[in-house]
N, C-alpha and C positions, 0 to 999 in steps of 0.2 A: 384523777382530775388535775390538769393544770392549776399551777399559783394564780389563781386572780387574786387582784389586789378587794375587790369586793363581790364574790360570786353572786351575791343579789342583785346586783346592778350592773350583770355583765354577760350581756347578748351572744350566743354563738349562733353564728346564722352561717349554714352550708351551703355553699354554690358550688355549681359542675368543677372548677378548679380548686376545691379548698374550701376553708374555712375563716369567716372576716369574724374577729372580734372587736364589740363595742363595747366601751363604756360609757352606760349612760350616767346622768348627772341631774340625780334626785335634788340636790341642793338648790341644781337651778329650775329644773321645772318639773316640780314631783306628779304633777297628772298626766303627761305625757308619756312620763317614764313608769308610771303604775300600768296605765292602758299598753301602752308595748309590752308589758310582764304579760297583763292578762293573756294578750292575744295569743303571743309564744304559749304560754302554758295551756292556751283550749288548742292549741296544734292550727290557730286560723291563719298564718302565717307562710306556712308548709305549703310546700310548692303554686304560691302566688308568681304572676308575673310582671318584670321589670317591663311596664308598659310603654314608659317613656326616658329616652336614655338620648341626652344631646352628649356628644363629643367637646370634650371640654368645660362644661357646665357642672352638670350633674348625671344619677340614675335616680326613677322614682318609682317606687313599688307600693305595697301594702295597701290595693283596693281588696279585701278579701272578701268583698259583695259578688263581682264581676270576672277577677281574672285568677282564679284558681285554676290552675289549670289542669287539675284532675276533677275540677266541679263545677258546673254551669260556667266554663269557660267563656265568656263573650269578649273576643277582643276588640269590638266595635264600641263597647260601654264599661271596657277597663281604662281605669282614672276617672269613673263620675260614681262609684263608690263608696261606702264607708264599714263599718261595720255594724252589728244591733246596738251597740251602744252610743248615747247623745253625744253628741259634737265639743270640743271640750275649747275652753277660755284660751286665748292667750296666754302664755307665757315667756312674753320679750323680756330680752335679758342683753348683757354688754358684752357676752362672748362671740368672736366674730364668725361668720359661716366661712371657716376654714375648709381649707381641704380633709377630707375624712370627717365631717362635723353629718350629723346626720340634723336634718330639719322636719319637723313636721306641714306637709303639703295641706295645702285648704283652699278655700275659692277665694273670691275678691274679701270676704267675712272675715275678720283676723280670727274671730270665734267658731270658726269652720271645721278645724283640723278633728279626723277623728282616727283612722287606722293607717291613711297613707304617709311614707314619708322618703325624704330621697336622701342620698349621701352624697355630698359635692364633689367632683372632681377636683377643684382649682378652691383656690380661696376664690369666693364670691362676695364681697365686701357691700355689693349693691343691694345684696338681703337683709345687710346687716337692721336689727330691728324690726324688721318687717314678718317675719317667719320665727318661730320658734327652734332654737337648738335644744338639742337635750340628749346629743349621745357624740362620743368621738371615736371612729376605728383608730386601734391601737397594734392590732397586727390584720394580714390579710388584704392590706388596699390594694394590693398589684391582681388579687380574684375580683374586684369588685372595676378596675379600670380596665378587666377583660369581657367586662359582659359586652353582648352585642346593641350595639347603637342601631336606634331608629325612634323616632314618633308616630307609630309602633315599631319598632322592632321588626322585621320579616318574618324571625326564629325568634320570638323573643326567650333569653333564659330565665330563670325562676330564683327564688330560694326553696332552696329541696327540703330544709326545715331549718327552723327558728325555735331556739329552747333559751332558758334561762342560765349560766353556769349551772350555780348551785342545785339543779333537779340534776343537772347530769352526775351521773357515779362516776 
């Protein structure tokens, strides 16, 4: 296994080109970063698709209700999604949505967010406070600013799986 600096709270998620590692950031929003463990370790994750991917903005994935797309694929009702677990609180915080900052996605509800979330292309400054961060790619963003762009997608790509470091050998 690679040196993480903390394999508990450090995301490998595989995409067609590679592998993006996160670190998320229990300090600043530990519900957020417990529910992304959970999901990774039930395998809910694993090949979801990147439904919404602006050029320049962001990518956003993790409906694992709608757009799995080895299971009840519906790319007409990926991103209105969540997962079986309740919708989880807010947690704003004063880190800014950086480039590589990953956000938890939610409807107009700041208390909405449950499984989806996006990783910003660019610094995004106009979220700041408004969305929840709680993870930062630390290798891997040149796989993640290769996915294919659309709202949807044509082809949209996936993540082919999402584990936690430390489960992997």
């Amino acid at each position: 296994m690679a040196d993480y600096k903390d394999p508990e709270n450090t995301i490998l998620m595989e995409l067609k080109d590679g592998t993006v590692v996160i670190e998320l950031m229990p300090d600043v929003a530990p519900k957020h970063c417990e529910r992304m463990k959970d999901l990774a370790r039930a395998g809910a994750y694993d090949n979801v698709a990147f439904h919404r991917v602006i050029p320049g903005f962001m990518a956003q994935t993790g409906d694992v209700q709608h757009a799995n797309m080895e299971k009840d694929y519906n790319p007409g009702r990926a991103g209105t999604g969540g997962s079986e677990h309740p919708d989880l609180p807010a947690e704003f915080s004063r880190i800014p949505h950086a480039r590589g900052t990953l956000g938890a996605a939610r409807s107009q509800n700041p208390n909405s967010a449950n499984s989806q979330f996006f990783i910003n292309f660019k610094d995004n400054d106009f979220l700041n406070g408004q969305y929840t961060v709680y993870g930062q790619v630390t290798s891997g963003m040149e796989h993640v600013d290769a996915i294919e762009k659309g709202e949807p997608p044509v082809n949209p790509d996936r993540m082919i799986s999402v584990k936690v470091a430390a489960d992997v050998a």
